[in-house]
C-alpha positions in Angstrom: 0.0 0.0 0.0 1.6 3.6 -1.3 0.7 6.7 0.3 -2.3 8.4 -0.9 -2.8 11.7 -2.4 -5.0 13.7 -1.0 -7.5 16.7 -2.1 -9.6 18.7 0.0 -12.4 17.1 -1.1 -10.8 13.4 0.0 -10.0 15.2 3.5 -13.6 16.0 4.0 -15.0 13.2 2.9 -12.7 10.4 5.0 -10.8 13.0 7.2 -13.1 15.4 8.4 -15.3 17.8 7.4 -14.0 21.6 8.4 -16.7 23.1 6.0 -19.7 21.6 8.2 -18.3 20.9 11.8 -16.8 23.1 14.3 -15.8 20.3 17.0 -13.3 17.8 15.7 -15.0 14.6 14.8 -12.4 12.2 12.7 -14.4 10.0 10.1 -11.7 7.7 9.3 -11.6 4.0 10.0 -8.1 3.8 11.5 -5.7 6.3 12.6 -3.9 8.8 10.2 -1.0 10.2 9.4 -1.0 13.4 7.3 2.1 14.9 5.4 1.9 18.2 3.9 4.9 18.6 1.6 5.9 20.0 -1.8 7.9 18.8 -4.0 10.7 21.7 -4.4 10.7 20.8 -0.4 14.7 18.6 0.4 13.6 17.7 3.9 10.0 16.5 2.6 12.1 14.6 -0.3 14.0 12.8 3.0 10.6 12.2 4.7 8.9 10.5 1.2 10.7 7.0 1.0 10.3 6.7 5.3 6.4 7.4 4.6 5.9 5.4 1.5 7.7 2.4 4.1 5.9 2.9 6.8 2.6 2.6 4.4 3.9 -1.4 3.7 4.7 -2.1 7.4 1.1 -0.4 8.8 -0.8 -1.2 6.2 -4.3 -1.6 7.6 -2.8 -0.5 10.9 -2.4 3.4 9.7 -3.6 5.4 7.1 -0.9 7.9 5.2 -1.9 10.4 3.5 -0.3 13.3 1.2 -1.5 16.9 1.1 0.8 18.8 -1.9 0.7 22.4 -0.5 1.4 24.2 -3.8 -1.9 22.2 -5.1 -3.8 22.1 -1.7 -3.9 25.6 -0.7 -7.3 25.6 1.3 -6.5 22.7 3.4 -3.1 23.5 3.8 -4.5 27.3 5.1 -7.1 25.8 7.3 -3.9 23.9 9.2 -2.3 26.9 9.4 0.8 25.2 7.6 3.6 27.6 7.8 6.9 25.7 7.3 6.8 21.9 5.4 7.1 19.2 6.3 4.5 19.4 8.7 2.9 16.1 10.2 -0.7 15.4 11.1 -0.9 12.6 13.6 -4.7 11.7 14.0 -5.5 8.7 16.8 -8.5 7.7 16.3 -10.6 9.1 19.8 -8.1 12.4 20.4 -7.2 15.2 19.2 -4.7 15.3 16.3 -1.1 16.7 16.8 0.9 19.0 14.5 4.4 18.3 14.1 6.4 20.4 11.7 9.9 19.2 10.9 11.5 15.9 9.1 11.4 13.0 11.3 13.7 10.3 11.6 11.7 6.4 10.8 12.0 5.8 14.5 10.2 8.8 15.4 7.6 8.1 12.9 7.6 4.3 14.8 7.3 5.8 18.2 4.4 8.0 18.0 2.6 5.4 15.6 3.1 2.8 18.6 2.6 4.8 21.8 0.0 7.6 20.3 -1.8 5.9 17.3 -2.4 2.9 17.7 -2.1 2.7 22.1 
């Protein structure tokens, strides 16, 4: 399993929907990680191949997901997203963190084990 594109349309469909609700309410069926990148973007070039493995070793465990911010510009404003990478980690009964920055793989393994899927 790759990491999927996603649209703001795809974010409010499976994600959540920031057009209709005002209290965070995840619709997804397992938890999520979100990566906002571009592609110009070295460190978010460093993050892609640790992403795409985690996909393969979480696969039905964790959704990844890819917001392009160059494409994405709503979704990207309504996160605020001021410096890429940035990282949405969404467990599936909390409230999702932000963490902006590349991340090493065991990083990425941590908070997937102790905060997503705990």
């Amino acid at each position: 399993m790759a990491t999927i594109k996603m649209t703001a349309e795809v974010f409010k469909e499976k994600v959540f929907d920031y057009t209709t609700e005002k209290e965070w309410k995840f619709k997804g069926e397992r938890p999520a990680i979100i990566d906002f990148y571009a592609d110009w973007c070295g460190p978010c070039q460093m993050v892609a191949p640790v992403l795409e493995e985690l996909s393969d070793e979480y696969k039905d465990k964790v959704d990844i997901y890819k917001v392009d911010t160059e494409v994405e510009e709503e979704l990207s404003a309504v996160f605020g997203i001021r410096s890429i990478p940035s990282l949405l980690f969404i467990p599936m009964d909390e409230t999702p963190k932000m963490q902006a920055g590349a991340l090493q793989k065991q990083a990425f393994v941590n908070v997937i084990e102790k905060e997503l899927l705990k």
